[in-house]
Predicted model as a PDB file, atoms N, CA, C, CB and O in Angstrom, pLDDT in the B-factor column:
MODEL        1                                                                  
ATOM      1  N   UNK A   1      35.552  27.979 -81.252  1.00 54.00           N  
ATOM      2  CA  UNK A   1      34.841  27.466 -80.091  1.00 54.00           C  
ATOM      3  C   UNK A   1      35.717  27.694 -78.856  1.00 54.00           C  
ATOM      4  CB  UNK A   1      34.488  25.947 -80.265  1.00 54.00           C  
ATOM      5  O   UNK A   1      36.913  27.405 -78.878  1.00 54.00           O  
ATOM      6  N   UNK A   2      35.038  28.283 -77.638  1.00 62.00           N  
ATOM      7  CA  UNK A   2      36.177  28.428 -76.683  1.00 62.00           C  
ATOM      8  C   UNK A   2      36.124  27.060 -75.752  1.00 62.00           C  
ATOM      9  CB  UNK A   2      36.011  29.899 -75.740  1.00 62.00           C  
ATOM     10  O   UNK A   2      35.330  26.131 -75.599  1.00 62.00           O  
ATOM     11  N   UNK A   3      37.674  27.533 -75.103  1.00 66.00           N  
ATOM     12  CA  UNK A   3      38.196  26.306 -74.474  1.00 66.00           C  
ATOM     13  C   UNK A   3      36.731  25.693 -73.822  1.00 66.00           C  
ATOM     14  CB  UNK A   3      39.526  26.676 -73.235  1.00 66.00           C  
ATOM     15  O   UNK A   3      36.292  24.606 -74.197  1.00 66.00           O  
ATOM     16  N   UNK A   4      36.169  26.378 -72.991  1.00 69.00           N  
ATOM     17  CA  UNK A   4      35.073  26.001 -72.233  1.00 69.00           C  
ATOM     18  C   UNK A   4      33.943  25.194 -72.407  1.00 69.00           C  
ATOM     19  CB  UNK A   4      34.667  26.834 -71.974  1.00 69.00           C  
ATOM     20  O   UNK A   4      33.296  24.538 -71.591  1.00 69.00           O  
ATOM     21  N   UNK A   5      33.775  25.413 -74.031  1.00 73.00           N  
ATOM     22  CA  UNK A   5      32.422  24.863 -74.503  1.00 73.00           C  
ATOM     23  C   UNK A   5      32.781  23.645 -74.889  1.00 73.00           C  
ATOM     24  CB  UNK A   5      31.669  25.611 -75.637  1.00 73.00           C  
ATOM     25  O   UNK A   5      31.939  22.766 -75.073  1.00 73.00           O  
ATOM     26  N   UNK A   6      34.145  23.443 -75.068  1.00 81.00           N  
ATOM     27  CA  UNK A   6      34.907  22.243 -75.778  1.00 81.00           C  
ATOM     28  C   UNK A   6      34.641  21.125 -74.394  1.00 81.00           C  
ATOM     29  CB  UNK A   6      36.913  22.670 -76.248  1.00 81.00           C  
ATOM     30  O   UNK A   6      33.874  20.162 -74.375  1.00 81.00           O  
ATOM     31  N   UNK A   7      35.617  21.655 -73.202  1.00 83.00           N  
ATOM     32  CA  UNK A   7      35.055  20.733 -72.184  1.00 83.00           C  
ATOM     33  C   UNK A   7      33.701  20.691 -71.460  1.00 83.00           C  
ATOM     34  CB  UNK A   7      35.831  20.797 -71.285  1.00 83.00           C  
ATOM     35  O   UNK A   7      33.430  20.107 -70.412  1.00 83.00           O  
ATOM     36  N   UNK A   8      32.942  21.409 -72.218  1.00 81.00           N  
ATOM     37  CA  UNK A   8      31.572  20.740 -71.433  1.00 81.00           C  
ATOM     38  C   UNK A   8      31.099  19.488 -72.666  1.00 81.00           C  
ATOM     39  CB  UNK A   8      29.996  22.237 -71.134  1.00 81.00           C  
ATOM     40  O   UNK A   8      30.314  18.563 -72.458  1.00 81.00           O  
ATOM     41  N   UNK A   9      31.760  19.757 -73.845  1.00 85.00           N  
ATOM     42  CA  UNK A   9      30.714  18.893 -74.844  1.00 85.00           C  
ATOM     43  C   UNK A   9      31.292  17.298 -74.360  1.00 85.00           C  
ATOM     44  CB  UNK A   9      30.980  19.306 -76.936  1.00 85.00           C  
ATOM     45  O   UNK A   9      30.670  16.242 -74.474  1.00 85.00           O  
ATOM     46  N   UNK A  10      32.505  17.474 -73.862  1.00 89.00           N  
ATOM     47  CA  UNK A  10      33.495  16.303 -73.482  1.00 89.00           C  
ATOM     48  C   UNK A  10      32.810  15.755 -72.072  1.00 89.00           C  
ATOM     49  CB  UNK A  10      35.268  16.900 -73.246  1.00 89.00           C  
ATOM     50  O   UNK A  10      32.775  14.588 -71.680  1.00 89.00           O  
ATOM     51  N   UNK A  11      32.348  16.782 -71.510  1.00 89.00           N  
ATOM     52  CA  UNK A  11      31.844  16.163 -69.986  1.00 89.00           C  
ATOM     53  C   UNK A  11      30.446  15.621 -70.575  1.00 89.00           C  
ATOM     54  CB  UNK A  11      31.620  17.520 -68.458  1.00 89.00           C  
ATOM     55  O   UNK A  11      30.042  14.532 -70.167  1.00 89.00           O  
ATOM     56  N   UNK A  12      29.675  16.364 -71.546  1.00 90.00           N  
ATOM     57  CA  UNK A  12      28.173  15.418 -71.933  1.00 90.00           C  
ATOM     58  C   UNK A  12      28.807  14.408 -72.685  1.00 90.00           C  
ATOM     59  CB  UNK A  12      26.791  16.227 -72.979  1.00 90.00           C  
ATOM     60  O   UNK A  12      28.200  13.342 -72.581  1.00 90.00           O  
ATOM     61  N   UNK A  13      29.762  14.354 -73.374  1.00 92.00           N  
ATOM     62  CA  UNK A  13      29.597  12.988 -74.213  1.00 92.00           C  
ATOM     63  C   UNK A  13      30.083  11.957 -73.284  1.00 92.00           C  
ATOM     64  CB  UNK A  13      30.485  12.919 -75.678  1.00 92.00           C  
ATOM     65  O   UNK A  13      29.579  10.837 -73.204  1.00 92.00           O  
ATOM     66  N   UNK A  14      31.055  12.361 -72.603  1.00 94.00           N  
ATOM     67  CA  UNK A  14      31.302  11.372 -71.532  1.00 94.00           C  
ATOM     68  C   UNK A  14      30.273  10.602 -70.713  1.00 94.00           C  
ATOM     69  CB  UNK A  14      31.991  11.987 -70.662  1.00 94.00           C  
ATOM     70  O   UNK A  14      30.092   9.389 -70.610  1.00 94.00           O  
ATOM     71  N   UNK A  15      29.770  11.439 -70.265  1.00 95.00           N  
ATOM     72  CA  UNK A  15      28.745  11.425 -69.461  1.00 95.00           C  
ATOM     73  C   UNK A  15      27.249  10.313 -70.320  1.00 95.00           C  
ATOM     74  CB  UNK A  15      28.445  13.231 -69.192  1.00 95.00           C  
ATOM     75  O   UNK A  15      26.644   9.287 -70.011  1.00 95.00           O  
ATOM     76  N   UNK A  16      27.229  11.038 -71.173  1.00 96.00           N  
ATOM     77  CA  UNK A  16      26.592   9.955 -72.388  1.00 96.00           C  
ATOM     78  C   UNK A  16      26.843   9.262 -72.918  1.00 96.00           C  
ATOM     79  CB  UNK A  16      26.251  10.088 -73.207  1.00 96.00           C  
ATOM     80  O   UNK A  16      25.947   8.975 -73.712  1.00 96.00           O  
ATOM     81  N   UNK A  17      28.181   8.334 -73.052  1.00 96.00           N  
ATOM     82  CA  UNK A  17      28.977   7.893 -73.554  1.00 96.00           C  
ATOM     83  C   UNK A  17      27.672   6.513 -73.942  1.00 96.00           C  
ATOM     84  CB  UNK A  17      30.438   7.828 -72.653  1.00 96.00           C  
ATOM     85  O   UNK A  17      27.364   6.572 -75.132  1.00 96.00           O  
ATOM     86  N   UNK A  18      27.197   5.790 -73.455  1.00 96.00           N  
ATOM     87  CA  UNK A  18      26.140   4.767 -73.490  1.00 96.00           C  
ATOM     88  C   UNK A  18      24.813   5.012 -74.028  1.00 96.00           C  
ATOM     89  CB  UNK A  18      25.931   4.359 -72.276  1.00 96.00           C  
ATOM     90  O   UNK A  18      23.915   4.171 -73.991  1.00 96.00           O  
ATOM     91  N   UNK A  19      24.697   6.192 -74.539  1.00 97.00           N  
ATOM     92  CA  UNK A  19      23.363   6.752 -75.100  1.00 97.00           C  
ATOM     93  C   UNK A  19      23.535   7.098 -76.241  1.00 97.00           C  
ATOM     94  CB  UNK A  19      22.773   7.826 -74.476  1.00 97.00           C  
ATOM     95  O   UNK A  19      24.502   7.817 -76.494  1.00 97.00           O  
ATOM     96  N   UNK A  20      22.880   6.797 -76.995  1.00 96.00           N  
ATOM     97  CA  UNK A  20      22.831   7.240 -78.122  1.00 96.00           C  
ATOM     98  C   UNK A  20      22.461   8.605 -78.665  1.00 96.00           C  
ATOM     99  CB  UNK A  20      22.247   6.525 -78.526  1.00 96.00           C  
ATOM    100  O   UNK A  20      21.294   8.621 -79.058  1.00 96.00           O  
ATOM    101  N   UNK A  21      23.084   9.724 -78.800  1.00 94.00           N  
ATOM    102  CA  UNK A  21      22.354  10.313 -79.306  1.00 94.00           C  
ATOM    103  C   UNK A  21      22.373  10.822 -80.850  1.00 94.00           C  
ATOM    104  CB  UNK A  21      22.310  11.035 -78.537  1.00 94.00           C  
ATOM    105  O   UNK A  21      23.194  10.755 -81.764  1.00 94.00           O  
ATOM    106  N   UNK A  22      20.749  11.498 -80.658  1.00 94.00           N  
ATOM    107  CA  UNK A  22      20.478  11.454 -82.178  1.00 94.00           C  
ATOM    108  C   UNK A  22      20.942  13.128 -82.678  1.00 94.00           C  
ATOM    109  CB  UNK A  22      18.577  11.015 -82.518  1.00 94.00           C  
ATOM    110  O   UNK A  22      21.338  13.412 -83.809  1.00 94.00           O  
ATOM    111  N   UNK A  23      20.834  13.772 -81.923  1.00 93.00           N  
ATOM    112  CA  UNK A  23      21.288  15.262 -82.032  1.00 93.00           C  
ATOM    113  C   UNK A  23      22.134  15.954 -81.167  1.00 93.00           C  
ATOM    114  CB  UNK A  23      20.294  16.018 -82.010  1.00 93.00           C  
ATOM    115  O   UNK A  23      21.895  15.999 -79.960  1.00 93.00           O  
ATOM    116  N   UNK A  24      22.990  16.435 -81.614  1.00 88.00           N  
ATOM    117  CA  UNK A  24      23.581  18.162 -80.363  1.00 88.00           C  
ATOM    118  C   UNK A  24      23.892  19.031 -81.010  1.00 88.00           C  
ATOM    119  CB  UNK A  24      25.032  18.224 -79.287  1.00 88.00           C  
ATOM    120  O   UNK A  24      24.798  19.081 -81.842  1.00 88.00           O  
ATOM    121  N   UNK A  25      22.845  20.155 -80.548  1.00 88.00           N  
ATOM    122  CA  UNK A  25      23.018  21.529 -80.735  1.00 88.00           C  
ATOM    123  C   UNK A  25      23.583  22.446 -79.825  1.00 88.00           C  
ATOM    124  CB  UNK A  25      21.981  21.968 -80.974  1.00 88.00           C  
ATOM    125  O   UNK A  25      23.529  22.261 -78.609  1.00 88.00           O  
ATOM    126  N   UNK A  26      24.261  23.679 -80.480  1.00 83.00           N  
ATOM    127  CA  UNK A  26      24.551  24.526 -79.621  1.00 83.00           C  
ATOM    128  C   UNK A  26      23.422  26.275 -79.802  1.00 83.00           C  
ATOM    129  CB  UNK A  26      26.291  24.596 -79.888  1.00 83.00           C  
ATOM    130  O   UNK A  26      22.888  26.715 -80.820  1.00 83.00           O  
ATOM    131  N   UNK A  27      23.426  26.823 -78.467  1.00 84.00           N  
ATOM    132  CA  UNK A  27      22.549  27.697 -79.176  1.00 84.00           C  
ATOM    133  C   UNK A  27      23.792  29.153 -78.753  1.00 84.00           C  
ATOM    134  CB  UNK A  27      20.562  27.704 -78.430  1.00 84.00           C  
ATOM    135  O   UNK A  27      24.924  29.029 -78.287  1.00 84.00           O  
ATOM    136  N   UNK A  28      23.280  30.052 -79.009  1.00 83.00           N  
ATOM    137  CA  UNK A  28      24.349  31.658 -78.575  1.00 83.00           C  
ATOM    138  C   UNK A  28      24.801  31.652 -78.055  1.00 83.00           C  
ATOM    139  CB  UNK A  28      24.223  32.784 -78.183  1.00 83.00           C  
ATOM    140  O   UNK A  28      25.211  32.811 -78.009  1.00 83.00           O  
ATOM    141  N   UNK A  29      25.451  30.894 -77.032  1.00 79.00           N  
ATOM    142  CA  UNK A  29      26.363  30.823 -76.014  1.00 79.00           C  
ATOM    143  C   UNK A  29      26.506  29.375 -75.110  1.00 79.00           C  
ATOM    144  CB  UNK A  29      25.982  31.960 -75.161  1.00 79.00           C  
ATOM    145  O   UNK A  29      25.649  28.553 -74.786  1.00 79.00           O  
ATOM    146  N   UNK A  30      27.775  29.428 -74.887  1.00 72.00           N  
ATOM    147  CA  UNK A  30      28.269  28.341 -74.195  1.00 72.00           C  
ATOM    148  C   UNK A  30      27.624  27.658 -73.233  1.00 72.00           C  
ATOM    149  CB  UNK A  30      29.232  28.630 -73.716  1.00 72.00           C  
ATOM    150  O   UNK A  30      28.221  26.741 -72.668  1.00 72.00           O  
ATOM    151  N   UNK A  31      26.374  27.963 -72.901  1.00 76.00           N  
ATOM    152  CA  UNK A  31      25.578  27.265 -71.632  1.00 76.00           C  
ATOM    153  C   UNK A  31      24.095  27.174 -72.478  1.00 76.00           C  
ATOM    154  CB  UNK A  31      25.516  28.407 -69.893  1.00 76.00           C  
ATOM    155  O   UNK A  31      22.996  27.310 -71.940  1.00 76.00           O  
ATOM    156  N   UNK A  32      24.271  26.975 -73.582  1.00 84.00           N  
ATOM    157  CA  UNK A  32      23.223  26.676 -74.037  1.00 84.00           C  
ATOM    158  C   UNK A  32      23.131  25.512 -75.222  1.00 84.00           C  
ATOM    159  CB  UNK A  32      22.780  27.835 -74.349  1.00 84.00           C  
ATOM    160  O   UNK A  32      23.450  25.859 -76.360  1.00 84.00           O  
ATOM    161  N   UNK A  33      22.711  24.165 -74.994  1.00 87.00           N  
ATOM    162  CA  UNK A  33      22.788  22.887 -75.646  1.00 87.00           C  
ATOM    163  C   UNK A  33      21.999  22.485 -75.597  1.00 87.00           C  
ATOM    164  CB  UNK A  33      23.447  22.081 -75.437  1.00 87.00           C  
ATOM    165  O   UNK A  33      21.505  22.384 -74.474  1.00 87.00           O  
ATOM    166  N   UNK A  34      21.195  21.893 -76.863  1.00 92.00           N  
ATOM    167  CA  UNK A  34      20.206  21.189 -76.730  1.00 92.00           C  
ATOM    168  C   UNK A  34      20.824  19.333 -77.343  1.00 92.00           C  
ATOM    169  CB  UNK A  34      18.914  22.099 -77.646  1.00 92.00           C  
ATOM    170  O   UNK A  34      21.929  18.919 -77.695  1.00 92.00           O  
ATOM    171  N   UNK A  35      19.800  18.831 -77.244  1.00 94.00           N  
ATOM    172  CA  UNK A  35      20.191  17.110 -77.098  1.00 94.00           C  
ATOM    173  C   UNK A  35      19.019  16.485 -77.451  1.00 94.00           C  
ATOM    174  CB  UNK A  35      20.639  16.490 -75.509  1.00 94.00           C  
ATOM    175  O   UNK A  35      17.904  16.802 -77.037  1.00 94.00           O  
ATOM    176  N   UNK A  36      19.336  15.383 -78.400  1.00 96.00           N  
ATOM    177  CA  UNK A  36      17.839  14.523 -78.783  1.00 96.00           C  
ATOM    178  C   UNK A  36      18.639  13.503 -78.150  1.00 96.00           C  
ATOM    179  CB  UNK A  36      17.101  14.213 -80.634  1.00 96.00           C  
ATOM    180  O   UNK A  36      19.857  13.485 -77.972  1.00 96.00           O  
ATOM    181  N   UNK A  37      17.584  12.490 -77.779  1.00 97.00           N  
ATOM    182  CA  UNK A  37      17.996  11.374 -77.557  1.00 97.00           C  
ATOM    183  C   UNK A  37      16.461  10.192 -77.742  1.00 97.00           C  
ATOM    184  CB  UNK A  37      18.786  11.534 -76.048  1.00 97.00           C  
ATOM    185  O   UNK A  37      15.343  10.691 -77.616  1.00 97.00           O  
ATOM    186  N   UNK A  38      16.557   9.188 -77.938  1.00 97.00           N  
ATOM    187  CA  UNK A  38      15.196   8.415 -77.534  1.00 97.00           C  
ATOM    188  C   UNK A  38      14.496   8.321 -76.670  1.00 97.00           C  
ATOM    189  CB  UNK A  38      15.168   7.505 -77.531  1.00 97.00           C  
ATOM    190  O   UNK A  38      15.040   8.251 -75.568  1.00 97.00           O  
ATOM    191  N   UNK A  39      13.109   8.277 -76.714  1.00 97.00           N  
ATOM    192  CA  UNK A  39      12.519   9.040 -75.348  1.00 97.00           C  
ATOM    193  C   UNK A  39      12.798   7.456 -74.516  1.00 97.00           C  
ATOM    194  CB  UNK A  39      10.402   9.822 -75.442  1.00 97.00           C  
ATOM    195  O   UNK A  39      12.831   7.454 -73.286  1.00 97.00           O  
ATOM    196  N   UNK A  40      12.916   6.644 -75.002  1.00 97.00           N  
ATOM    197  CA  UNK A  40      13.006   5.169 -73.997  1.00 97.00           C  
ATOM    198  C   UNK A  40      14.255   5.678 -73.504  1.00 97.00           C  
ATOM    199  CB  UNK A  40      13.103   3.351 -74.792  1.00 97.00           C  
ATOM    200  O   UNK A  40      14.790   4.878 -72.736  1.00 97.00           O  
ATOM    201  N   UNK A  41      15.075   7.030 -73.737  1.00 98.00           N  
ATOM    202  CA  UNK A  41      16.615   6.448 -73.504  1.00 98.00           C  
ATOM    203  C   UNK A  41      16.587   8.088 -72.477  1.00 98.00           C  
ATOM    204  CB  UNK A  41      18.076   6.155 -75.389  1.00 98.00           C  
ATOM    205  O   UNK A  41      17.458   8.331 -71.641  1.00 98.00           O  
ATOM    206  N   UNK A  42      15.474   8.990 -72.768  1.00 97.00           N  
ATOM    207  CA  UNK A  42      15.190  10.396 -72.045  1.00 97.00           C  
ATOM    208  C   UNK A  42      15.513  10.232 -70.127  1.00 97.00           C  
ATOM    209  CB  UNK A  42      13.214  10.829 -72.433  1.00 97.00           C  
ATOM    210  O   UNK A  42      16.246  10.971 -69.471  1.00 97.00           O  
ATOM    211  N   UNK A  43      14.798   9.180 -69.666  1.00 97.00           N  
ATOM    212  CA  UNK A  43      15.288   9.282 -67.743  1.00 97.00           C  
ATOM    213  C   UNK A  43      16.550   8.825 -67.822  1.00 97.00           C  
ATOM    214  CB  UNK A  43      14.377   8.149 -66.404  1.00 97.00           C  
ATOM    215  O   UNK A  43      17.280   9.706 -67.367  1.00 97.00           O  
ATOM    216  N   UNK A  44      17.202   7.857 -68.183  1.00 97.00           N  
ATOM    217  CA  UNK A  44      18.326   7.962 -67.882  1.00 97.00           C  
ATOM    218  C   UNK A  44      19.740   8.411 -68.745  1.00 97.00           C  
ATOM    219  CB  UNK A  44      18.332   6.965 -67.453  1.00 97.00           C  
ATOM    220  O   UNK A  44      20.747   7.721 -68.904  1.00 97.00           O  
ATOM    221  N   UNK A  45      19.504   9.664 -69.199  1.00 97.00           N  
ATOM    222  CA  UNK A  45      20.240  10.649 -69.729  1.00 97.00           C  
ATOM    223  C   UNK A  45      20.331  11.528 -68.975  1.00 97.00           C  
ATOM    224  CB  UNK A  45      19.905  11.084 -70.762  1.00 97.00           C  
ATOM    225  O   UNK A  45      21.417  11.921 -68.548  1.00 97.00           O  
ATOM    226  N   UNK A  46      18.756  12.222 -68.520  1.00 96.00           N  
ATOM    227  CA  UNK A  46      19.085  12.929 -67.126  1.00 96.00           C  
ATOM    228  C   UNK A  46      19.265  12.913 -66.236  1.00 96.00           C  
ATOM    229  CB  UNK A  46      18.796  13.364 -66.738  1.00 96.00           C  
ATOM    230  O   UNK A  46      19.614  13.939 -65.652  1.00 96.00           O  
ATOM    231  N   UNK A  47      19.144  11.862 -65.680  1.00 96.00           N  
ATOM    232  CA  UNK A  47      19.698  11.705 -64.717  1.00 96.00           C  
ATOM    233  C   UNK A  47      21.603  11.473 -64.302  1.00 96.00           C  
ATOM    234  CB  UNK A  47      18.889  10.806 -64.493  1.00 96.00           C  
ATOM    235  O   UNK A  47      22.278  11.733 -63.305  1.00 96.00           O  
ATOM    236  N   UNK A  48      21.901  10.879 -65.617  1.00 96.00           N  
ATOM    237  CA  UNK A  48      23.364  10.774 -66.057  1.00 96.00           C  
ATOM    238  C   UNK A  48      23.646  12.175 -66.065  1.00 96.00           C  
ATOM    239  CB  UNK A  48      23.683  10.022 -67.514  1.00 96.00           C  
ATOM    240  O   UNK A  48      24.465  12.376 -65.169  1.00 96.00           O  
ATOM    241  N   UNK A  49      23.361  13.224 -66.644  1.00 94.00           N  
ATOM    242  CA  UNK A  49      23.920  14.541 -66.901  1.00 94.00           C  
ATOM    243  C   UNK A  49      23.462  14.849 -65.762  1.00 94.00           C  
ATOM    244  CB  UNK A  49      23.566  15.425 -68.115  1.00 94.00           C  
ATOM    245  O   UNK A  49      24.329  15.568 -65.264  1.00 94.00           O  
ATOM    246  N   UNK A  50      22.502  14.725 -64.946  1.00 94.00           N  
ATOM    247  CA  UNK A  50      22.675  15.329 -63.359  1.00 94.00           C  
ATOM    248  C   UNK A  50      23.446  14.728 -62.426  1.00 94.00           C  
ATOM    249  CB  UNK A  50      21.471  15.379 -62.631  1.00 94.00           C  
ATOM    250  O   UNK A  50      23.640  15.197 -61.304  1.00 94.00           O  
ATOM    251  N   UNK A  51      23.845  13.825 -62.786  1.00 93.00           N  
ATOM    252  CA  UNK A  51      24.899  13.394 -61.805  1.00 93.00           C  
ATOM    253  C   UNK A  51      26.359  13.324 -62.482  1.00 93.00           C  
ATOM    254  CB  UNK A  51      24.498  11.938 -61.205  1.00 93.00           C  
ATOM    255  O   UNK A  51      27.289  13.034 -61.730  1.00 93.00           O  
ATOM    256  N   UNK A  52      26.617  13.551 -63.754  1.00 89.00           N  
ATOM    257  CA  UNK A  52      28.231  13.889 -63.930  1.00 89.00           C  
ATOM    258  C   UNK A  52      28.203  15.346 -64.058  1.00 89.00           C  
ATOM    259  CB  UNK A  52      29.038  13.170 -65.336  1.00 89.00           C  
ATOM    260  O   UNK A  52      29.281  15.845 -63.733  1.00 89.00           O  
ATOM    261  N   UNK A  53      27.214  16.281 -64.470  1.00 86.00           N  
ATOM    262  CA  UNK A  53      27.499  17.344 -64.759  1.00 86.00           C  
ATOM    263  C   UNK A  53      27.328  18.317 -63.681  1.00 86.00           C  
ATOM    264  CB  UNK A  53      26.923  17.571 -65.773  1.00 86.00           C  
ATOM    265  O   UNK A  53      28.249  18.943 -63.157  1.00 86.00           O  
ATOM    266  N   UNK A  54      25.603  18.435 -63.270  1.00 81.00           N  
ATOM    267  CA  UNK A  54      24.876  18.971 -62.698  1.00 81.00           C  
ATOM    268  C   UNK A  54      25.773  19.093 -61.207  1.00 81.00           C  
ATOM    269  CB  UNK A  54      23.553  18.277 -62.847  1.00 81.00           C  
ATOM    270  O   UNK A  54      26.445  20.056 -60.837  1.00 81.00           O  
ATOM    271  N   UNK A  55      25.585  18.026 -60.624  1.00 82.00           N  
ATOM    272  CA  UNK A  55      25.856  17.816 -58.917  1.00 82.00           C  
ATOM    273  C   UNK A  55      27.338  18.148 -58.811  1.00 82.00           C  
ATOM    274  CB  UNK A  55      25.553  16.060 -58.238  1.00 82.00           C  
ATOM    275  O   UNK A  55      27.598  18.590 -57.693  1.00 82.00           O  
ATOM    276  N   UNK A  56      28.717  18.052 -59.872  1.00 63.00           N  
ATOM    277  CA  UNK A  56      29.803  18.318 -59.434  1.00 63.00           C  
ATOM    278  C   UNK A  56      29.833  19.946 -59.770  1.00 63.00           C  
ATOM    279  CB  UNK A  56      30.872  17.369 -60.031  1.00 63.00           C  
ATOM    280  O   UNK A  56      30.889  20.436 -59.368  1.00 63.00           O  
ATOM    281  N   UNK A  57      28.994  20.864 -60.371  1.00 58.00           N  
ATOM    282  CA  UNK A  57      29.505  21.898 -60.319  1.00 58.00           C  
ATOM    283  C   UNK A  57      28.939  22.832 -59.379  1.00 58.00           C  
ATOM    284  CB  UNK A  57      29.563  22.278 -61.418  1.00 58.00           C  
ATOM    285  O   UNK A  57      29.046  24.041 -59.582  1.00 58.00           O  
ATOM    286  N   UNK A  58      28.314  22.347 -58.313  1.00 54.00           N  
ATOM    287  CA  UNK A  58      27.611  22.454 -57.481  1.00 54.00           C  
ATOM    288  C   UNK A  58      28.581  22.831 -56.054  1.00 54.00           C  
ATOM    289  CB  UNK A  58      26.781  21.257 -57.566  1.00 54.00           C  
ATOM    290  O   UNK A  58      28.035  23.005 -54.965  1.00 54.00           O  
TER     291      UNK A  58                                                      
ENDMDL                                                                          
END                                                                             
């Protein structure tokens, strides 16, 4: 796994750290992750990953 993919899984779990989730996948490449989570728990996940992930690499 390269260095890279390692710290993004660290910036989503962080970032999710309060959510539960039920799945993480990776797909062919490093910018590609998928994520289950509970749909009661779906708005504020994204919004969490848009604001630790999304908006700082911006």
């Amino acid at each position: 796994m390269k260095s890279s993919c390692i710290e993004t899984e660290a910036r989503i779990m962080d970032a999710l750290r309060n959510i539960p989730l039920k799945m993480i996948s990776y797909g062919s490449d490093e910018n590609d992750v998928s994520l289950v989570v509970k749909e009661t728990d779906k708005a504020e996940a994204l919004r969490l990953l848009d604001e630790k992930l999304l908006k700082k690499a911006s």
